[in-house]
C-alpha positions in Angstrom: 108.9 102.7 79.6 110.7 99.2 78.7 110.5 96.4 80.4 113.9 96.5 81.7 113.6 99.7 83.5 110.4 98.7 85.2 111.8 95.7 86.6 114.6 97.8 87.9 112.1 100.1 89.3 111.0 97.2 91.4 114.3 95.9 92.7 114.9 99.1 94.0 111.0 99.7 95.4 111.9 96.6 97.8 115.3 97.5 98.9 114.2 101.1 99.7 111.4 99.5 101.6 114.2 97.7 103.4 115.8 100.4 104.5 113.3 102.2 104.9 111.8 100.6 107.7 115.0 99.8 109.1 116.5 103.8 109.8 115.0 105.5 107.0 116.6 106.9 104.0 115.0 104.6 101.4 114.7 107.5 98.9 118.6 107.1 98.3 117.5 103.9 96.3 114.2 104.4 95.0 114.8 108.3 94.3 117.8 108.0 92.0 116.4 104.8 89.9 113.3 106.5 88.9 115.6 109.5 88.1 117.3 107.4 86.0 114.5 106.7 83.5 114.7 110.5 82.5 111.6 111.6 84.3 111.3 114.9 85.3 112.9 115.7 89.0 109.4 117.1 90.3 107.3 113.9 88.9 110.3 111.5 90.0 109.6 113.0 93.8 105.4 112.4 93.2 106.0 108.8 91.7 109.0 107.9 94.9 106.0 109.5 97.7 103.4 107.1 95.8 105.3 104.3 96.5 106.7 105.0 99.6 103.6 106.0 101.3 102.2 102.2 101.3 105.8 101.1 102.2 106.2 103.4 105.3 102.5 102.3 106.7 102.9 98.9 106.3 106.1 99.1 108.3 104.2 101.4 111.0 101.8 99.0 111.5 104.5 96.3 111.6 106.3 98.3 114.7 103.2 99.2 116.1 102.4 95.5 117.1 105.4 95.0 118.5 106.7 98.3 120.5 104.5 100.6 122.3 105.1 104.1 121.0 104.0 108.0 122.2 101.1 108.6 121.1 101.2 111.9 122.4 104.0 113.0 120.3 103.9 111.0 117.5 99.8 111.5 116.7 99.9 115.2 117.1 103.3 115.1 115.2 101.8 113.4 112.2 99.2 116.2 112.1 101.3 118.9 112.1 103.4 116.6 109.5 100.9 116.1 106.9 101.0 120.7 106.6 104.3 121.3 106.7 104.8 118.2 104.1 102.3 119.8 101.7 104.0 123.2 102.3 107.3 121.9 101.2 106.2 120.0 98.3 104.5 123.2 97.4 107.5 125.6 97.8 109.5 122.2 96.1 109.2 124.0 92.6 110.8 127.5 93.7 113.2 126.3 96.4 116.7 124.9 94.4 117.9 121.9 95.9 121.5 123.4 95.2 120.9 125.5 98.3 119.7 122.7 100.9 122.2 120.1 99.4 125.2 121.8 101.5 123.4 122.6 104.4 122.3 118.7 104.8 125.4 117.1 104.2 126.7 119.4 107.2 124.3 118.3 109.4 124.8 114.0 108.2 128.7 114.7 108.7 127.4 115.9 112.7 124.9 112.9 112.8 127.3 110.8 111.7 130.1 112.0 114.2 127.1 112.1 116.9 126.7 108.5 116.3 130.0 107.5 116.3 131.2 109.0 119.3 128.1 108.2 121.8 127.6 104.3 121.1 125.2 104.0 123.9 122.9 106.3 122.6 119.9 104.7 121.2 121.0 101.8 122.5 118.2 101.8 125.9 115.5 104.3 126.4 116.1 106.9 128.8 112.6 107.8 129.9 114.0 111.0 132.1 114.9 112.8 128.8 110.8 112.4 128.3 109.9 115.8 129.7 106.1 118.1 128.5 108.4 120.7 127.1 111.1 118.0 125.3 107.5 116.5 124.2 106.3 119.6 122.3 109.9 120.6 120.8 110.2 116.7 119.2 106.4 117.5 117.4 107.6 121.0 116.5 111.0 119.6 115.3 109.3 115.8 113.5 106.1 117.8 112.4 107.3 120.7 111.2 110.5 121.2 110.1 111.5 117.5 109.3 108.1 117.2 107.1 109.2 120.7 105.5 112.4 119.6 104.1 110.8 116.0 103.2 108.2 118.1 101.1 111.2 119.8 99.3 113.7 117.4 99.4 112.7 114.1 100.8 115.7 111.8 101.3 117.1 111.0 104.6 113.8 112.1 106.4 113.3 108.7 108.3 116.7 108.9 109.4 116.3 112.7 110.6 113.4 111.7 112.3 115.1 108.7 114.3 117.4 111.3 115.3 115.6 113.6 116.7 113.5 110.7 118.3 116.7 109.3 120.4 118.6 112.9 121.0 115.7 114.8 122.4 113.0 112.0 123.7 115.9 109.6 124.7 114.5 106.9 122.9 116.0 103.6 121.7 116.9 103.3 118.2 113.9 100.6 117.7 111.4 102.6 119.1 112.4 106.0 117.3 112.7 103.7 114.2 108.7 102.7 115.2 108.0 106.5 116.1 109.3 108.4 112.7 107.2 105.7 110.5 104.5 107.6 112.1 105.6 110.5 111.3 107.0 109.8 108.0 102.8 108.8 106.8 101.9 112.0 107.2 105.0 113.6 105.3 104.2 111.0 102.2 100.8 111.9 102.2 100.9 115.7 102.7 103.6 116.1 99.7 101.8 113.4 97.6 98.3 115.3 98.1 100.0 118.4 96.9 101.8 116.4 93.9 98.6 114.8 93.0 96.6 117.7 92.7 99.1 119.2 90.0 99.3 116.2 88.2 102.6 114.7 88.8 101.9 111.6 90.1 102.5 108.3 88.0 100.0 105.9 89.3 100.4 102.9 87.3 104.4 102.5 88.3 104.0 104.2 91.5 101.3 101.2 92.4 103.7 98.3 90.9 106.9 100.1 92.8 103.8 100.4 95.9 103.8 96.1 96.3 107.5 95.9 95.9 107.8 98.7 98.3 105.5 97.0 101.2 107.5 93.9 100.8 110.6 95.1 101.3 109.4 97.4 104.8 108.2 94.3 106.2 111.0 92.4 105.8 112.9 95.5 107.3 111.0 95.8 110.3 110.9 92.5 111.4 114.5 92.4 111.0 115.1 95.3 113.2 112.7 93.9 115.3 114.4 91.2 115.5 118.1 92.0 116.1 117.2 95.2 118.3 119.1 98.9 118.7 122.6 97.7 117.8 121.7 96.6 114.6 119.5 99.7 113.7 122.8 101.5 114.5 124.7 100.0 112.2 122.5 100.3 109.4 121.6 104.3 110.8 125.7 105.4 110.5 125.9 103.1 107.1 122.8 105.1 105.6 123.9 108.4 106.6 127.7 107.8 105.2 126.2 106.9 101.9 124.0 109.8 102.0 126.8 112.4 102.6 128.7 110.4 99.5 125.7 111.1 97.0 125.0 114.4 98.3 128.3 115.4 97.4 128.3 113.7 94.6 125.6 115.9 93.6 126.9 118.9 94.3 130.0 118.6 93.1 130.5 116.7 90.5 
């Protein structure tokens, strides 16, 4: 690979780290550049988990000292996450993304309209919502079906996961954003044990894209540690539109 693409590679390793640990969604940056080198979708989707991995658990451990999470939900979550990750990536080769691209721009277009039209949400925690059966349905939901789709799919997971964080928990936006990095560990490693095993997996960039990756999520984190809910908002509605935009780029052009 020259030079020129590598260093590219690495730009965009530490601005997906960024957003990343911000609200998620740092795929739409790091996905599409390795993309653009020509590798194949499938080992593009190994080599982005590679990197992201180290990203997303340097940014956990960043939140982690600083906002006190559930470990309740988010432990058992991650669990459940690392299966239903490695079931995805595994159905990832038989599953067109053709089919899910629709279905997930519908549901950013909702998130996005959510968002928009309930600016106090995420904005303080509303510990009533925190009920044992709203508990198990946000580990079913994060676990399960968010680390499915992140196995097949991947971008916009972190987001998704915030989501369902503030909507069903009644979090704030900080401590979802905390909450999903937890979550989003055991989706990394679930689909990159499954990728690994069949060889897809380039180590050498992934590593490089790895440092450049962890840079970037701590400087996210702190930041959104730093300026609170509101400004994890901002950057949540701005991800999501530009998701919808390449989505549908995708699809239909």
């Amino acid at each position: 690979m020259p030079l020129e693409q590598v260093l590219v590679l690495l730009v965009a390793a530490a601005g997906a780290g960024w957003v990343d640990a911000v609200v998620g969604g740092g795929g739409l940056l790091q996905l599409p550049a390795i993309l653009v080198t020509g590798m194949p979708p499938v080992e593009a989707m190994a080599t982005n988990k590679f990197a992201s991995v180290f990203g997303t658990a340097s940014a956990a451990v960043a939140y982690v000292r600083s906002t006190k999470v559930d470990r309740q939900v988010v432990l058992p979550g991650a669990a459940l996450a690392l299966v239903f990750a490695g079931l995805g990536a595994w159905a990832a080769a038989s599953i067109t993304t053709e089919v899910l691209r629709p279905a997930v721009m519908v549901v950013l277009v909702a998130v996005a309209v959510f968002v928009t039209l309930r600016p106090a949400m995420g904005a303080v925690p509303e510990p009533r919502l925190r009920t044992p059966l709203r508990a198990a349905a946000a580990v079913a939901l994060a676990g399960a079906a968010i680390a499915f789709y992140d196995g097949i799919m991947g971008p916009g997971t972190g987001t998704f996961l915030i989501i369902a964080f503030t909507t069903v928990l009644g979090l704030d936006f900080v401590t979802a954003s905390a909450s999903a990095k937890i979550i989003n560990i055991g989706t990394n490693l679930g689909a990159l044990a499954v990728f690994a095993v069949q060889g897809h997996v380039h180590w050498a960039l992934g590593l490089g894209m790895a440092v450049c990756n962890v840079a970037g999520a701590q400087a996210g984190a702190r930041m959104a540690l730093k300026r609170g809910a509101s400004f994890v908002r901002i950057v949540l509605l701005c991800v999501v539109v530009a998701m919808v935009i390449r989505l549908g780029w995708q699809q239909f052009a």
